[in-house]
C-alpha positions as a Markdown table, in Angstrom:
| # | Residue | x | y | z |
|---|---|---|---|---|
| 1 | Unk | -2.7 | 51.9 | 18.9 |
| 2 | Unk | -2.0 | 54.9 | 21.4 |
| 3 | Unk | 1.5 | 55.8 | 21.4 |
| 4 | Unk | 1.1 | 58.4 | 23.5 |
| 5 | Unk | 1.1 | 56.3 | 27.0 |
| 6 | Unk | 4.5 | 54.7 | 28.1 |
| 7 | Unk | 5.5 | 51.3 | 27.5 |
| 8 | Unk | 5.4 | 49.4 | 30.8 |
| 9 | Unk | 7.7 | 47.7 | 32.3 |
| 10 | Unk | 6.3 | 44.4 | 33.9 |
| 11 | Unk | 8.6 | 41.7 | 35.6 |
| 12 | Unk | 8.0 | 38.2 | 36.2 |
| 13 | Unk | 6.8 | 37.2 | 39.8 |
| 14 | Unk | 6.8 | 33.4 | 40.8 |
| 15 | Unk | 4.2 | 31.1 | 42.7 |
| 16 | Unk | 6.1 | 31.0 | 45.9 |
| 17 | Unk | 3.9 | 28.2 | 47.3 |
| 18 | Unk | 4.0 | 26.0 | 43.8 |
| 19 | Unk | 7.8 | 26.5 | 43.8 |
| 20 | Unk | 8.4 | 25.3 | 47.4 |
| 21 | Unk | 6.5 | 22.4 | 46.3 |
| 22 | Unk | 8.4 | 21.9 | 43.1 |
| 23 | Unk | 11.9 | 22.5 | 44.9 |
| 24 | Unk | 11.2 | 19.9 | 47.8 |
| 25 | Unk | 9.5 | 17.7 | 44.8 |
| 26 | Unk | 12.7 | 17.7 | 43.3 |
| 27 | Unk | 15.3 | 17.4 | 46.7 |
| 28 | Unk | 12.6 | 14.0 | 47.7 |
| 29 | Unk | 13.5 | 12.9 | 44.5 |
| 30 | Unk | 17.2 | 13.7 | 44.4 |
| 31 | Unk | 18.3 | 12.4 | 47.8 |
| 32 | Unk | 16.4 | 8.6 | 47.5 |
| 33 | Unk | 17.6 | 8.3 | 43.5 |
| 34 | Unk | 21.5 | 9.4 | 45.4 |
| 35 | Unk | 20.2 | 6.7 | 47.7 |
| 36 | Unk | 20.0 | 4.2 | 45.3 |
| 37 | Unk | 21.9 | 4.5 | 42.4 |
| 38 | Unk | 25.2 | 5.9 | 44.0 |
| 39 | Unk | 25.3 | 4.6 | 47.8 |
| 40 | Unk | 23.0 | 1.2 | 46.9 |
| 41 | Unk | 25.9 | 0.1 | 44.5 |
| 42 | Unk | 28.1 | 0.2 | 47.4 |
| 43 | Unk | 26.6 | -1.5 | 49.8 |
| 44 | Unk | 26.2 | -4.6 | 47.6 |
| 45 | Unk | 29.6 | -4.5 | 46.8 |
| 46 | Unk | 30.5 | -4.6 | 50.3 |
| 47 | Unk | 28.1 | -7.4 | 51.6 |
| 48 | Unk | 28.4 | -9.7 | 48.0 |
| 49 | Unk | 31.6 | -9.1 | 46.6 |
| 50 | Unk | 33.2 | -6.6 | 43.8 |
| 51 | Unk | 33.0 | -9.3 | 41.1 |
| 52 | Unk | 28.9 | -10.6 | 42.1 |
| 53 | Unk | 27.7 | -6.6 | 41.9 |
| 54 | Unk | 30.5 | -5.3 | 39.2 |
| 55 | Unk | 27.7 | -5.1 | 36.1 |
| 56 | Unk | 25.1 | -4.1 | 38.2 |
| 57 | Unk | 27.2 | -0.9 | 40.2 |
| 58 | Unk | 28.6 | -0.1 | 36.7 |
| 59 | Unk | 25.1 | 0.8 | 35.4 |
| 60 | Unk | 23.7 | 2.0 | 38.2 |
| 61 | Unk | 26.9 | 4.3 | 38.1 |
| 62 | Unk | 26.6 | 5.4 | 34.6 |
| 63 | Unk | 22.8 | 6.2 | 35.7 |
| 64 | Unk | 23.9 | 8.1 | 38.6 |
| 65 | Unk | 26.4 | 10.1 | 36.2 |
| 66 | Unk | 24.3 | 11.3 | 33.7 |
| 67 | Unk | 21.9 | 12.6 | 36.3 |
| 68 | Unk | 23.9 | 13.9 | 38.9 |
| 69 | Unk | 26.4 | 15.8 | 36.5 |
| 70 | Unk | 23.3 | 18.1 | 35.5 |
| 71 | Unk | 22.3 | 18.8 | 39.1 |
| 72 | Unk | 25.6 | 19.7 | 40.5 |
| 73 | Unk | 26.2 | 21.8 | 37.9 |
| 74 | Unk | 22.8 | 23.3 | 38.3 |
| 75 | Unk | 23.6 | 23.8 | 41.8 |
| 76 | Unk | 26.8 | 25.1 | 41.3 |
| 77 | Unk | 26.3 | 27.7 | 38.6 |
| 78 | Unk | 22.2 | 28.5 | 39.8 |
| 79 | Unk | 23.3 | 32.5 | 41.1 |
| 80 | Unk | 24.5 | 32.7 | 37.3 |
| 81 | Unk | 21.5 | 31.1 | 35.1 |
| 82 | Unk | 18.1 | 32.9 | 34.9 |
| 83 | Unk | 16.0 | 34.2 | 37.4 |
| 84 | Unk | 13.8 | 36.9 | 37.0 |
| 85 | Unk | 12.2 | 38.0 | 33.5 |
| 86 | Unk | 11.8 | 42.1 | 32.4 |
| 87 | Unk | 10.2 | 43.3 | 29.4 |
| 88 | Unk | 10.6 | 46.8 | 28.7 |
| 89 | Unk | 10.5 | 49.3 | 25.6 |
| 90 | Unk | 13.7 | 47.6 | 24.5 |
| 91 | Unk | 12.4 | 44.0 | 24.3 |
| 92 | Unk | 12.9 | 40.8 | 26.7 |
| 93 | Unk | 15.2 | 40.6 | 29.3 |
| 94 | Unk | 16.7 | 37.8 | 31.1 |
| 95 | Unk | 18.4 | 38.8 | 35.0 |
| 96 | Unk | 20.4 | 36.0 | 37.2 |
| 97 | Unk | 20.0 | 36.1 | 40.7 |
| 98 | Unk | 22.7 | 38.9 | 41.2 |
| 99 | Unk | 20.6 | 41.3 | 38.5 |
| 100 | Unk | 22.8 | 40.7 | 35.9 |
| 101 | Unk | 21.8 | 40.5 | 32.3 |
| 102 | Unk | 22.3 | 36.9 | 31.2 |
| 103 | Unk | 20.3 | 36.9 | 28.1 |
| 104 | Unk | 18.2 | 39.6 | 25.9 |
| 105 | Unk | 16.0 | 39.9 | 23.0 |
| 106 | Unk | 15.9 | 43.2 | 21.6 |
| 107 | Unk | 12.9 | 44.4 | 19.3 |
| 108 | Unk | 15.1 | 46.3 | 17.4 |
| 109 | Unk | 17.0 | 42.9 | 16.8 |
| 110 | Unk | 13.9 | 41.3 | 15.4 |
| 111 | Unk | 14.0 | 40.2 | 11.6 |
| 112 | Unk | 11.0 | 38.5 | 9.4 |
| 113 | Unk | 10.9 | 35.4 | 8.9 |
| 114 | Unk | 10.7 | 35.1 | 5.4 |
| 115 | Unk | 7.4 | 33.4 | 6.6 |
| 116 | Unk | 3.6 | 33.9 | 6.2 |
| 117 | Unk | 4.0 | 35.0 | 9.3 |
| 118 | Unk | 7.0 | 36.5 | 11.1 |
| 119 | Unk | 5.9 | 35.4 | 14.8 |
| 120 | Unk | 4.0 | 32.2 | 15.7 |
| 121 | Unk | 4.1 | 29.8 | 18.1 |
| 122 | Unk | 5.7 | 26.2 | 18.4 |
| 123 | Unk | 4.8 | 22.8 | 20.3 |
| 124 | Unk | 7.9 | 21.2 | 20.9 |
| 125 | Unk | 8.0 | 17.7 | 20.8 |
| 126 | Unk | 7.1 | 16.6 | 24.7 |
| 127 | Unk | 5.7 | 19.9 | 25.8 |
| 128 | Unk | 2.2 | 20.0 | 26.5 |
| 129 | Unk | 2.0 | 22.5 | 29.0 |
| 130 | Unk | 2.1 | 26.0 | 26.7 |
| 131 | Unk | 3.7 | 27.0 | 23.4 |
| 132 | Unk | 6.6 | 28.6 | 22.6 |
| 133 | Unk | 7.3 | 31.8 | 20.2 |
| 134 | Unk | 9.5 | 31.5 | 18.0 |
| 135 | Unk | 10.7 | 34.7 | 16.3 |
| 136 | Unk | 14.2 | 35.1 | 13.5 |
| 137 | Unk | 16.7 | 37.7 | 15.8 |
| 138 | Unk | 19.7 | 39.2 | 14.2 |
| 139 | Unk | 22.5 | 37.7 | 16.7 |
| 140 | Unk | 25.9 | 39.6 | 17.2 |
| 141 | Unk | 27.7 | 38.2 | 14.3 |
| 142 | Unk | 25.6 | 39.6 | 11.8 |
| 143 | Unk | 23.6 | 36.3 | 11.3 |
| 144 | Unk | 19.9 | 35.4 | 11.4 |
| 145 | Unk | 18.8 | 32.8 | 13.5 |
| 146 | Unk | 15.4 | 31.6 | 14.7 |
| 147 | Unk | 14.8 | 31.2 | 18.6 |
| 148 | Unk | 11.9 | 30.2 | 20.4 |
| 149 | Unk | 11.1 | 32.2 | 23.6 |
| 150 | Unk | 9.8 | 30.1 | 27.1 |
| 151 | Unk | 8.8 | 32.4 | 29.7 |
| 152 | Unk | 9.8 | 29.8 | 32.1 |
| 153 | Unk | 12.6 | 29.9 | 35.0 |
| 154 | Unk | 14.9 | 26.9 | 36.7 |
| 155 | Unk | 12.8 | 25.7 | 39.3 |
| 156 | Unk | 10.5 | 28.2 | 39.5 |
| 157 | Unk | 7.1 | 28.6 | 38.7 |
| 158 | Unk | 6.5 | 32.0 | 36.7 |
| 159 | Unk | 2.8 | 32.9 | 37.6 |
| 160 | Unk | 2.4 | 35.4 | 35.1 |
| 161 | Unk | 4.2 | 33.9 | 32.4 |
| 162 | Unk | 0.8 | 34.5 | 30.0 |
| 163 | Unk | 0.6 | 38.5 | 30.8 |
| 164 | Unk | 4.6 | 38.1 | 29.9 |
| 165 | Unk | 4.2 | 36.9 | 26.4 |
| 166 | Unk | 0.9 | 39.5 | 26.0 |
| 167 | Unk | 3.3 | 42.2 | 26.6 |
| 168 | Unk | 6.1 | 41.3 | 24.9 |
| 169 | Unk | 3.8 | 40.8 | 21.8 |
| 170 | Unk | 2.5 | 44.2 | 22.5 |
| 171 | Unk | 5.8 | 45.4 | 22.3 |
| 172 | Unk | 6.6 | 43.7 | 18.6 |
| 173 | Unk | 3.2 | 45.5 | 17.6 |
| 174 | Unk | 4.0 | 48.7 | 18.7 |
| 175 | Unk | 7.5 | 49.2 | 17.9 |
| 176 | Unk | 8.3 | 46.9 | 15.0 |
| 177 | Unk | 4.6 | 46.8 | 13.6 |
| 178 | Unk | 6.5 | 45.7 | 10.0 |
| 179 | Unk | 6.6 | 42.7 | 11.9 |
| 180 | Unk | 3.3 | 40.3 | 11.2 |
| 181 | Unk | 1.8 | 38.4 | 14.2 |
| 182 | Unk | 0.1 | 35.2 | 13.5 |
| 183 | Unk | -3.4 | 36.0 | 14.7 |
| 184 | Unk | -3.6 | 32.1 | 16.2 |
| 185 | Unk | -0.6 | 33.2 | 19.2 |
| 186 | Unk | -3.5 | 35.7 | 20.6 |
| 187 | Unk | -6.1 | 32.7 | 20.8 |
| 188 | Unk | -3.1 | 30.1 | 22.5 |
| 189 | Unk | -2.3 | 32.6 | 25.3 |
| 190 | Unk | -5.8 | 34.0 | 25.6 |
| 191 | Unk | -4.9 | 37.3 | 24.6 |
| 192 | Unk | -7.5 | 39.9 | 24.1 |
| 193 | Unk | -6.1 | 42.5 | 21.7 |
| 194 | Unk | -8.6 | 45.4 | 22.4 |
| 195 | Unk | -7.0 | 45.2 | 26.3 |
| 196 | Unk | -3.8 | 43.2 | 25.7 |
| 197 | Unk | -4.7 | 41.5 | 29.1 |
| 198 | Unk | -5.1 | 37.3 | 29.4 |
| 199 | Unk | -8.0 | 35.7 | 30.5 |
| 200 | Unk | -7.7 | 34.5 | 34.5 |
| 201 | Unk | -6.7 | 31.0 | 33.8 |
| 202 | Unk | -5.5 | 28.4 | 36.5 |
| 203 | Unk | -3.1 | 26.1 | 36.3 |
| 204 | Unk | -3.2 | 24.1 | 32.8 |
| 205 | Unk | -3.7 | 20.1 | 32.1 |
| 206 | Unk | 0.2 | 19.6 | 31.3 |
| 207 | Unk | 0.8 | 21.5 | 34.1 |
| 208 | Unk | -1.1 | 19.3 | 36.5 |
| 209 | Unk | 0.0 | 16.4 | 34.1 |
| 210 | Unk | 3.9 | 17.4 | 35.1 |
| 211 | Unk | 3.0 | 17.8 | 38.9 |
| 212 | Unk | 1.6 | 14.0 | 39.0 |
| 213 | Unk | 4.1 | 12.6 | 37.2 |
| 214 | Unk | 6.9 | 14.4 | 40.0 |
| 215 | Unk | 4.6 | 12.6 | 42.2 |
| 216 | Unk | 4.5 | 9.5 | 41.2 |
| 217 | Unk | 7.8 | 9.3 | 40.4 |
| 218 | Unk | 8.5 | 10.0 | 44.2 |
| 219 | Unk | 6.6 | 7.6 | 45.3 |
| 220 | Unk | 8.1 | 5.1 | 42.9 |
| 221 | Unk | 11.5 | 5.9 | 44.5 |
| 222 | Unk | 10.3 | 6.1 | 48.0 |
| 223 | Unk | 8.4 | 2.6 | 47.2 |
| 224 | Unk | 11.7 | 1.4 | 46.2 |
| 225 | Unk | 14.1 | 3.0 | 49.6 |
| 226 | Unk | 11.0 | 0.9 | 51.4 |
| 227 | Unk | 11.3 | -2.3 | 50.1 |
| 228 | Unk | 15.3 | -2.4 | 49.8 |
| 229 | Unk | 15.3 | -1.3 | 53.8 |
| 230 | Unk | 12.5 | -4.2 | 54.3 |
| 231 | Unk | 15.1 | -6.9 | 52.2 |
| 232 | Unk | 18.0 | -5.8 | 54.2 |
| 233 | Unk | 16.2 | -5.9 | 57.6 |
């Protein structure tokens, strides 16, 4: 290990053309499901009577609700939530949109797991696209809880979200090297430990598996927008 060069500080940098396609993705999808569950609702009501479209409004309502509430509030609160990732000599840092400091994992905060291994990596259940670290951090009152780290942003894809978790993992080697890595995280990120640098890989099955799905779930809705206008017509 050569202690003698600085630390670098890397930050994360986006796909500007994959996140233009997820945001407009995600607005074709919003503005037809609005479309639909909100404003269709409505105009039944108004051309076959409160008590004919009462059940069907009221679920298409509750729908709407449990959709839209998580949207606006995305929208409202999305200068605030996570937008740019730093790792540094102190650990992983999270920064919002005006540079502030939302969130933070410190390597000095880093505590064994108790474990065979104090770092390793998770599949949750329903992500297929890459793993998650999970690590035990001492939080501020005093306690030891285990969090799993995503080097993943709000509608945004991070283009060099391996080379993040490489050097953040060169970071728990090189300052908290009490700390034991599970030798099976370098093989998931394709890691090579000699360089610490990842293996040029493109955009991975879950990944592509996520992209057509946001496809065909706008064509679904806009399938849907096409027949209704047809039925009215």
């Amino acid at each position: 290990m050569n202690t003698e060069s600085p630390f670098q500080r890397i930050e994360s940098t986006t796909n500007k053309l994959m996140t233009i396609v997820l945001n407009i993705l995600f607005f074709i999808i919003f503005i037809p499901f609005t479309i639909l569950f909100v404003l269709g609702p409505v105009y039944g009501i108004y051309k076959r009577g409160f008590e004919t479209m009462m059940y069907p409004a009221l679920v298409c309502w509750g729908i709407s609700v449990l959709i839209l509430i998580p949207a606006i509030r995305y929208y409202i609160k999305r200068k605030t939530l996570k937008s740019k990732i730093v790792i540094d000599e102190t650990g992983l840092l999270f920064y919002n949109a005006k540079n502030e400091i939302v969130d933070q994992i410190l390597y000095k905060d880093l505590r064994s797991s108790k474990q065979n291994f104090d770092i390793y990596t998770v599949n949750p259940v329903g992500s297929g696209i890459a793993p998650l670290l999970e690590i035990t951090i001492q939080s501020e009152k005093k306690e030891e809880i285990t969090r799993r780290i995503d080097m993943n942003l709000p509608l945004k894809v991070v283009k060099n979200k391996y080379t993040l978790y490489a050097h953040f993992l060169r970071g728990i080697v090189n300052f908290r090297p009490d700390l034991k890595v599970n030798p099976m995280i370098f093989q998931s990120y394709s890691i090579d430990t000699e360089t610490w640098k990842v293996n040029s890989r493109g955009v991975s099955l879950g990944g592509w598996l996520l992209i057509l799905t946001a496809l065909i779930i706008t064509a679904l809705i806009c399938g849907f927008v096409f027949i209704l206008s047809e039925t009215r017509n």
